[in-house]
N, C-alpha and C positions, 0 to 999 in steps of 0.2 A: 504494500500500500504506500502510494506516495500524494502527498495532498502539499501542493504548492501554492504560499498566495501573495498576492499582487496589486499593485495600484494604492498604497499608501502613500500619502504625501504632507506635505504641509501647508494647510489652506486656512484661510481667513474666517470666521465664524462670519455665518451664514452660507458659505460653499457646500461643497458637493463633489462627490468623489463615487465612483463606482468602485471596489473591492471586487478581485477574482479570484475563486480556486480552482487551478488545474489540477483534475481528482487521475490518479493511474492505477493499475496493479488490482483493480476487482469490476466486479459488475456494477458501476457506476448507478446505473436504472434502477438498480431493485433496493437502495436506502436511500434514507434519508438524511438529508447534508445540514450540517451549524455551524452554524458565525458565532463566536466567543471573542469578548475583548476581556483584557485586563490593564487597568492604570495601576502607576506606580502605587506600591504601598497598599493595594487593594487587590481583594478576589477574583478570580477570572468568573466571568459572568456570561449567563446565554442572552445572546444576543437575537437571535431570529434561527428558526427553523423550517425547511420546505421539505416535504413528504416525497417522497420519489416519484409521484409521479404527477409532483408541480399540484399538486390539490391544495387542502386548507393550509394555509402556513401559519405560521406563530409567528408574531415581533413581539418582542420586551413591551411593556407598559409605556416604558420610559424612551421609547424609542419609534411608537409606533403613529404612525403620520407622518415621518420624515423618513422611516428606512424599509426598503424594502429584498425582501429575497426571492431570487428566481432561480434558475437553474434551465442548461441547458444539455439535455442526457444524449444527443447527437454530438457535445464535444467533448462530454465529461468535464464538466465548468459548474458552477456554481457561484454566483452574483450575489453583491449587498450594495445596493445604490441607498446612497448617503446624502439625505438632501438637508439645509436647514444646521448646517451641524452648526454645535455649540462648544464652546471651550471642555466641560466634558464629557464629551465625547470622545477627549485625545486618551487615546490607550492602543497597546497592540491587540490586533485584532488575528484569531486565529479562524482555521475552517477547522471542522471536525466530524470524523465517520465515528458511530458506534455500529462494531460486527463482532458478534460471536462476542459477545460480553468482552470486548474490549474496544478503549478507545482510539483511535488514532488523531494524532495533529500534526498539523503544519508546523512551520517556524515562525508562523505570525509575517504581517505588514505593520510597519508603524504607521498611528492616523495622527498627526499633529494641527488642533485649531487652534489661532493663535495670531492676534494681530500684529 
């Protein structure tokens, strides 16, 4: 399993960034893929979740009307469009498979807001 992700940057509160993970190494189609972030000094947290096959998804409380998750299981990718951000919201943001009672993650993207 290799989960890569991408598109972290340093943007001005109120920007917008799209977030990608390029998912390999399993049957991309048949789970369901999560965006976790964690800020410094704080818990990694779930962020949003899409069901494999793009049906009801979940976004955080805290997050939801500004982010959202898609996925696309013809490239094995996985999307967090970031709209609205807010100072914080800056934390590394990870992608993550759970299979066979274990998790896998990435090595995170940094998301930095910040005038």
């Amino acid at each position: 399993v290799r989960l890569v992700e991408s598109g972290g940057a340093l943007v001005q509160p109120g920007g917008s960034l799209r977030l990608t993970c390029a998912a390999s190494g399993f049957t991309f189609s048949s789970y369901a893929m999560s965006w976790y972030r964690q800020a410094p000094g704080k818990e990694r947290e779930l962020v949003a979740t899409v069901p494999s096959d793009s049906g009801s998804s979940y976004v955080a409380d805290s997050m939801k009307g500004r982010f959202t998750i898609s996925r696309d299981n013809a490239k094995n990718t996985v999307y967090l469009q970031m709209n609205s951000l807010k100072p914080e919201d800056t934390a590394q943001y990870y992608c993550k498979l759970y299979r066979y009672g274990r998790a896998y993650w990435g090595q995170g993207t940094q998301v930095t807001v910040s005038s």
